[in-house]
C-alpha positions in Angstrom: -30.6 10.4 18.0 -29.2 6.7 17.7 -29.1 4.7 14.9 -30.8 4.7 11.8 -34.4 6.2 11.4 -37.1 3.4 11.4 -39.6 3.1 8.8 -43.2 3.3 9.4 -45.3 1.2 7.7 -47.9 3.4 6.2 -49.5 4.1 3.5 -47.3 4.3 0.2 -45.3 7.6 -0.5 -45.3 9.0 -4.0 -43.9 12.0 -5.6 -43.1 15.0 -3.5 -44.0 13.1 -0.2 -41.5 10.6 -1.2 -38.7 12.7 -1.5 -38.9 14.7 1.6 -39.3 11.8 3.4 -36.6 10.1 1.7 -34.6 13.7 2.7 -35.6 13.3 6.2 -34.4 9.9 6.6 -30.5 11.8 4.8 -30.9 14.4 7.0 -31.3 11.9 10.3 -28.0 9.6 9.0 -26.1 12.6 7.9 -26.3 14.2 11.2 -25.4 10.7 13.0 -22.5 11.0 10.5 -21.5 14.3 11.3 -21.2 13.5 15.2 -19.1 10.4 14.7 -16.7 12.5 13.0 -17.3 15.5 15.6 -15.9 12.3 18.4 -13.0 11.8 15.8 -11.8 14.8 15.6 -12.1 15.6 19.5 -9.8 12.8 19.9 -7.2 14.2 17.3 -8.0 17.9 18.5 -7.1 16.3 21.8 -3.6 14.8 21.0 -2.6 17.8 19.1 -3.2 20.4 22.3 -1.6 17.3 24.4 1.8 17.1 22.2 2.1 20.9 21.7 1.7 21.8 25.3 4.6 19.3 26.1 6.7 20.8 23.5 6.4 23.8 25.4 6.4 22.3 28.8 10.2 20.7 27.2 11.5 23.8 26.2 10.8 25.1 29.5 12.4 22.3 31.3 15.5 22.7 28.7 15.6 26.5 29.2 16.0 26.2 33.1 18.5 23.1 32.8 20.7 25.7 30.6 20.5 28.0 33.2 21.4 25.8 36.3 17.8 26.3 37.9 17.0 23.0 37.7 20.6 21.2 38.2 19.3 19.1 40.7 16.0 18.2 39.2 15.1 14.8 37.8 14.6 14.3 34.1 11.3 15.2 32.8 9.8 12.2 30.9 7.6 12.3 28.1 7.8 16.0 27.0 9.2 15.6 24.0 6.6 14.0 21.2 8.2 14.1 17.7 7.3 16.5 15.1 5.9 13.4 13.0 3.8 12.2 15.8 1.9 16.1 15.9 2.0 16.3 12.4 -0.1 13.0 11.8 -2.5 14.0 14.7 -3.0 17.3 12.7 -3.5 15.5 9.1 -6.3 13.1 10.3 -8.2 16.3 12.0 -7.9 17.7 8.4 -9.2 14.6 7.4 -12.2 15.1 9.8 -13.0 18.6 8.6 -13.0 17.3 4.7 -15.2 14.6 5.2 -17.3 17.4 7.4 -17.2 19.3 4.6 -18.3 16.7 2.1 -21.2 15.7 4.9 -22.5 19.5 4.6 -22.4 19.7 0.6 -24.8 16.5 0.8 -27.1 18.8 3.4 -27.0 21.6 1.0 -28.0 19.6 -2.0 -31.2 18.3 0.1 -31.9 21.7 1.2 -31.9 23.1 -2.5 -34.3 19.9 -3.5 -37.0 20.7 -0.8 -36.5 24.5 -2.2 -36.9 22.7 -6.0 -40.5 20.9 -4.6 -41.6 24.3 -3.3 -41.0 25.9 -6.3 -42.8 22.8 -7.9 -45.9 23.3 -5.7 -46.0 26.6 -6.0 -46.3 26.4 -9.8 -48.6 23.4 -9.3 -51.4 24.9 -6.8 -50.5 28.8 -6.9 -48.9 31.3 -4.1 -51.2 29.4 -1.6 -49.9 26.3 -1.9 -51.1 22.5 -1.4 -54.8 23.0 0.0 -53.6 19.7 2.5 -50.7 19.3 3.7 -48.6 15.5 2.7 -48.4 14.6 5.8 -49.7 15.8 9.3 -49.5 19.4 9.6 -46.0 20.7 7.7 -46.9 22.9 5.0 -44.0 22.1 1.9 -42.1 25.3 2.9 -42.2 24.5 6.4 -40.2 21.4 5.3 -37.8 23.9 3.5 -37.5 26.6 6.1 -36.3 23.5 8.5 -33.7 22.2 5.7 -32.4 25.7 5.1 -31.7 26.4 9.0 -30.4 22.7 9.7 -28.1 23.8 6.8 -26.7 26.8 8.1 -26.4 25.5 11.0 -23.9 23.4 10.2 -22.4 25.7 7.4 -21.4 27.8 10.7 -20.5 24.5 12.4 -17.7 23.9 9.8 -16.6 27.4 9.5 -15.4 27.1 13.6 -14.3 23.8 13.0 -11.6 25.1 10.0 -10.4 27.9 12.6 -10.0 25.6 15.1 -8.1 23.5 12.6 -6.0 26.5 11.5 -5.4 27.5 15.1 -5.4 24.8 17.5 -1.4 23.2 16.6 0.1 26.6 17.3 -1.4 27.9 20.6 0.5 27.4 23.5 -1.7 28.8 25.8 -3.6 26.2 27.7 -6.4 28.2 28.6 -7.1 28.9 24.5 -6.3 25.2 23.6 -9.0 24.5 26.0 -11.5 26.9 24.2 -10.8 25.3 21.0 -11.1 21.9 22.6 -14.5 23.0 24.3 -16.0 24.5 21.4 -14.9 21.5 18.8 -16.7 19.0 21.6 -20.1 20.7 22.5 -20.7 22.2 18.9 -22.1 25.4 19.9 -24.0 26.3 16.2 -25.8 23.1 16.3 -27.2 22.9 19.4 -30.4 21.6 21.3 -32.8 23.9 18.5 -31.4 22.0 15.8 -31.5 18.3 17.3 -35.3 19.2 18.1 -36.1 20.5 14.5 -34.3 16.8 12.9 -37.1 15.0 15.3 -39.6 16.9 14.0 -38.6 16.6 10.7 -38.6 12.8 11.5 -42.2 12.5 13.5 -43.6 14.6 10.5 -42.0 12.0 7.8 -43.2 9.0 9.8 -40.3 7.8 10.9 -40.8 8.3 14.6 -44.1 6.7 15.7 -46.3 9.9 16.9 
């Protein structure tokens, strides 16, 4: 899922079509969006684990200095990051998670629309719906069902990515940091399912060649 969705040349797209295909073509650059601010934030998530396990690491070193265990020992370099430095590493991963968080109120806004065309269609044609379906073989609720579990996916996405946010500067147990790291990286509500839904959601709309 690279760059931006191509557009087929077809035949023109009015009315209902045109917005679900216009919503495919948000939902394809939103989710590009949303992973270029998942790398961000891995990087940050990264520092922050890095600078508060050698604030621990220093307090170690200072507590066995105090006690003569360590009276021959070289200096330790490097374990002591300043409280500034941690603190900006932990303002631009809240950074991440707000513009995450702006990213998934633009995802729920499409998903209510598709809802808002079913609703249409179904005052248009009846419970059964279109008799054919706008493009190749979605029915319109299909197109919303697919919106509505995208969505939640990454309404579940964002709730781990707060926690880890909350959590992440104040662990100092590098076995948990490493969890949160992990689970920040490789996403685990928005996973393979998902990514194959969006390229469906993409052939459907025609902007994938079939």
């Amino acid at each position: 899922m690279e760059g931006k969705a191509p557009e087929v040349r077809r035949g023109h797209v009015t009315g209902s079509g045109r917005k679900l295909k216009d919503n495919a073509a948000d939902w394809h650059n939103l989710a590009l969006k949303w992973d270029r601010l998942n790398d961000a934030g891995s990087t940050y998530a990264t520092n922050i684990v890095n600078f508060t396990l050698q604030k621990e690491s220093g307090k170690e070193a200072s507590l066995l200095a105090s006690s003569g265990g360590a009276a021959d020992a070289p200096p330790v370099q490097g374990l002591n990051p300043s409280s500034r430095e941690l603190e900006e590493e932990c303002v631009k991963l809240q950074d991440v998670v707000e513009k995450m968080t702006r990213v998934l109120s633009k995802m729920e806004k499409m998903a209510s629309s598709d809802q808002g065309i079913c609703a249409l269609e179904t005052f248009q044609f009846g419970d059964e719906g279109r008799p054919t379906p706008l493009f190749h073989t979605w029915s319109t609720p299909h197109f919303a069902a697919v919106s509505s579990r995208l969505c939640e996916s990454y309404r579940q996405e964002l709730s781990l990515k707060r926690l880890i946010l909350q959590e992440v500067a104040h662990t100092s147990d590098p076995q948990l940091a490493m969890v949160y790291l992990s689970s920040w990286l490789h996403q685990p509500y928005t996973g393979d399912g998902d990514r194959l839904l969006l390229e469906g959601l993409l052939l459907e709309t025609g902007h994938r060649p079939l």
